[in-house]
C-alpha positions in Angstrom: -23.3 19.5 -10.8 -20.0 18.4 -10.0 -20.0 14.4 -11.5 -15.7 13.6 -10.7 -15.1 10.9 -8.1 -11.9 10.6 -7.6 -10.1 7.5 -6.1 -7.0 7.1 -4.7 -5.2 3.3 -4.8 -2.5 1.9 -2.3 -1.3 -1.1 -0.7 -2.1 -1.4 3.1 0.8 -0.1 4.6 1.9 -1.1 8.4 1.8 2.4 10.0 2.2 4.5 7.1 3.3 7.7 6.7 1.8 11.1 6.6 1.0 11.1 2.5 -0.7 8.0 3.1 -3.4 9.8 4.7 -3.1 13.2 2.9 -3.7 11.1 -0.3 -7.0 9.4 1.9 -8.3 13.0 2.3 -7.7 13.7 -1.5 -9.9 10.5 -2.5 -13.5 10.4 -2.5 -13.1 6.8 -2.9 -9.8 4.9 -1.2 -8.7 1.0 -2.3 -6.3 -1.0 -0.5 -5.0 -2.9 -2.7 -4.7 -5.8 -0.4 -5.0 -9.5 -3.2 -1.6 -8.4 -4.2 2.0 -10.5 -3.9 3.5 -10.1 -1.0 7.1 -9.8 -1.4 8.9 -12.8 -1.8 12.2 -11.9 0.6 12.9 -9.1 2.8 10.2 -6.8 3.9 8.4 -3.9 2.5 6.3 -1.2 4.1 3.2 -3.5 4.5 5.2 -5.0 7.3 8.1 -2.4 8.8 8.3 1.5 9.3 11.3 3.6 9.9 11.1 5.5 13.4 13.2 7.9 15.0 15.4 6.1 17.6 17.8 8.4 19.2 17.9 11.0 16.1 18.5 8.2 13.8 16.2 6.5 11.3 15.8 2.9 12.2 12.8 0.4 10.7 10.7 -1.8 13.3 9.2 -4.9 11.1 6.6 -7.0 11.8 7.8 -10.8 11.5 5.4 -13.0 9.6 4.7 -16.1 8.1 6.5 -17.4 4.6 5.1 -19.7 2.5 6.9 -21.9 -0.7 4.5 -20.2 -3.5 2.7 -16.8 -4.3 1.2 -15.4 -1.6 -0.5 -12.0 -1.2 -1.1 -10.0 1.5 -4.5 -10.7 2.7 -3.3 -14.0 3.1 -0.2 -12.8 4.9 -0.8 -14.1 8.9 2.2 -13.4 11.7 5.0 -15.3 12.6 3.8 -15.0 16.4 2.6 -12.3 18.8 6.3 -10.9 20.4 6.8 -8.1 18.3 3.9 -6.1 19.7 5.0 -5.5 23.0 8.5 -5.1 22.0 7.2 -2.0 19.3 5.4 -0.9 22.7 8.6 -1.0 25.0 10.6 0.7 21.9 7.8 3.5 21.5 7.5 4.3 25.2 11.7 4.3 26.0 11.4 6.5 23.2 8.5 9.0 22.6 7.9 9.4 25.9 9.1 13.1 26.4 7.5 14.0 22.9 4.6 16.3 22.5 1.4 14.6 22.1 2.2 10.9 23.2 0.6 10.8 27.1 -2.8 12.4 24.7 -2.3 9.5 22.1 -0.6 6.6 23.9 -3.7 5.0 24.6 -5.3 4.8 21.2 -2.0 3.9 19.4 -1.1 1.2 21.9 -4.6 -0.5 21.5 -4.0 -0.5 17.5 -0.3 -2.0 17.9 -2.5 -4.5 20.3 -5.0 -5.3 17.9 -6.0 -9.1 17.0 -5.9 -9.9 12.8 -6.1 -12.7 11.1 -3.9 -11.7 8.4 -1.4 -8.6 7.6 -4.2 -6.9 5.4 -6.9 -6.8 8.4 -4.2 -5.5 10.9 -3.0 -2.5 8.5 -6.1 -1.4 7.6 -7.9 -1.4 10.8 -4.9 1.0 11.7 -5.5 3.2 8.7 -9.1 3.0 9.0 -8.6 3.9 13.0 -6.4 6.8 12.3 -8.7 8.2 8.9 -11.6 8.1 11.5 -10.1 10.0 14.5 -9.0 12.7 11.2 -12.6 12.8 10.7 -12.1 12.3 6.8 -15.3 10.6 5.1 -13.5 8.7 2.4 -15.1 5.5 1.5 -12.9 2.4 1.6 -13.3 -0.7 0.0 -10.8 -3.6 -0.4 -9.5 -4.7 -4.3 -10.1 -8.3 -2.6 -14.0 -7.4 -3.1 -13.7 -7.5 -6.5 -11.7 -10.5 -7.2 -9.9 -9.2 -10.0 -7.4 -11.4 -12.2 -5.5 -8.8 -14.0 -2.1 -7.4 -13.6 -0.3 -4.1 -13.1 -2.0 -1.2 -15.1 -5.2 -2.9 -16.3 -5.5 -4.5 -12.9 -6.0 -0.2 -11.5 -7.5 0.2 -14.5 -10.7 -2.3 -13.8 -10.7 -1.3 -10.2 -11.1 2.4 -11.2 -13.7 1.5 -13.4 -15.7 -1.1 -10.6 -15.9 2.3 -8.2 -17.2 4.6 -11.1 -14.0 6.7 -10.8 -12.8 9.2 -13.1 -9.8 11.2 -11.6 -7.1 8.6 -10.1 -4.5 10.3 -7.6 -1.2 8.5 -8.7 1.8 8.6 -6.7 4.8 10.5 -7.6 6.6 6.3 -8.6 3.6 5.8 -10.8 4.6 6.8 -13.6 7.4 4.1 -13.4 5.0 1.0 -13.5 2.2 2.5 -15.3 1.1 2.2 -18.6 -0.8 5.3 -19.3 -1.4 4.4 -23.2 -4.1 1.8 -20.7 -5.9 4.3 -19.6 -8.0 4.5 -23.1 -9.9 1.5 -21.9 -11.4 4.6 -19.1 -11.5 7.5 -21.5 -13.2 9.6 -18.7 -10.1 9.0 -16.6 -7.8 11.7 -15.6 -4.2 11.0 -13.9 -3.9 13.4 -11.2 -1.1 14.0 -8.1 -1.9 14.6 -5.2 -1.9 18.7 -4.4 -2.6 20.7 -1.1 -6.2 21.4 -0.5 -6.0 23.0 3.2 -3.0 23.8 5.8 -5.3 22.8 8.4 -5.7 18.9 7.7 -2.1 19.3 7.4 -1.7 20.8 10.8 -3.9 18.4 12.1 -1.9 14.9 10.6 1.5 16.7 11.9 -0.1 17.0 15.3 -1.0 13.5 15.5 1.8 12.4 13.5 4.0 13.8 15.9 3.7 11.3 18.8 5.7 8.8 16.3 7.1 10.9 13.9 6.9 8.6 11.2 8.8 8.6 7.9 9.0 7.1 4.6 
């Protein structure tokens, strides 16, 4: 009998890239770590993507509303409404001559469309959305359920050990910001990267993945 449950850990990202989901497919378990910071000043990829606009890179970013103290991204709500038909207008001028977009317009113009209360809820229905029309049967739960106080490593740590998981996919940054000396608090717990599993999920994420081309 095969007992790992492996679970995979990652901020909600605004449209995120092509790993993101290979990573989903990986997990039997997916978090969004949503009750985290967001950042102070700037933007990150919770709120902006980079796109290809006329064989360059450029980011489209989300504008949202700053507060004076700590606030994370589930509490994260939009500076206003604008910016959703102006990612439309840039998308169509465009994508519109690329494979795949007339097939996938619709369904990526209703999730740009969508109505959130916060950042969080808008990212994930987006992932969610996307992981569905993959057909991948991940479960996903948000770190938010758990209300957890901790920081960094024993924050992943606790979560890991909330969702009975004992093989946690860590990015190739991880090993940058995480403690793995932690990791004796979850003895059963084995640190893995993400690997290749089949070419045709991967054919199937590049075919979808094509109508925008996103990128890290």
């Amino acid at each position: 009998m095969d007992n790992r449950v492996t679970v995979g850990i990652h901020q909600p990202n605004f449209m995120p890239w092509l790993g993101y989901f290979y990573k989903i497919w990986q997990s039997d378990t997916f978090i969004f770590l949503d009750d985290v910071q967001f950042i102070k000043t700037g933007s990150s990829y919770t709120n902006r993507v980079a796109i290809n606009i006329a064989n360059k890179s450029n980011f489209i970013t989300i504008p949202v509303k700053r507060g004076s103290g700590v606030q994370n991204i589930d509490k994260t709500e939009f500076l206003n409404e604008k910016w959703k038909k102006k990612i439309i207008g840039t998308l169509q001028a465009n994508y519109a001559k690329s494979p795949f977009f007339h097939k996938n317009r619709e369904l990526i113009f209703e999730l740009i469309n969508f109505k959130a209360n916060s950042l969080a809820d808008y990212n994930i229905n987006f992932i969610e959305t996307i992981s569905n029309k993959l057909e991948l049967d991940t479960h996903f739960i948000r770190s938010s359920t758990f209300n957890i106080k901790t920081k960094s490593t024993q924050r992943l740590v606790e979560l890991i050990n909330k969702v009975d998981a004992n093989i946690y996919l860590s990015g190739e940054g991880g090993d940058e910001y995480q403690e793995r000396s932690n990791t004796t608090k979850c003895p059963t717990l084995n640190i893995n990267r993400p690997k290749q599993k089949s070419l045709f999920l991967v054919s199937q994420l590049l075919m979808l993945y094509l109508i925008l081309d996103l990128k890290t």
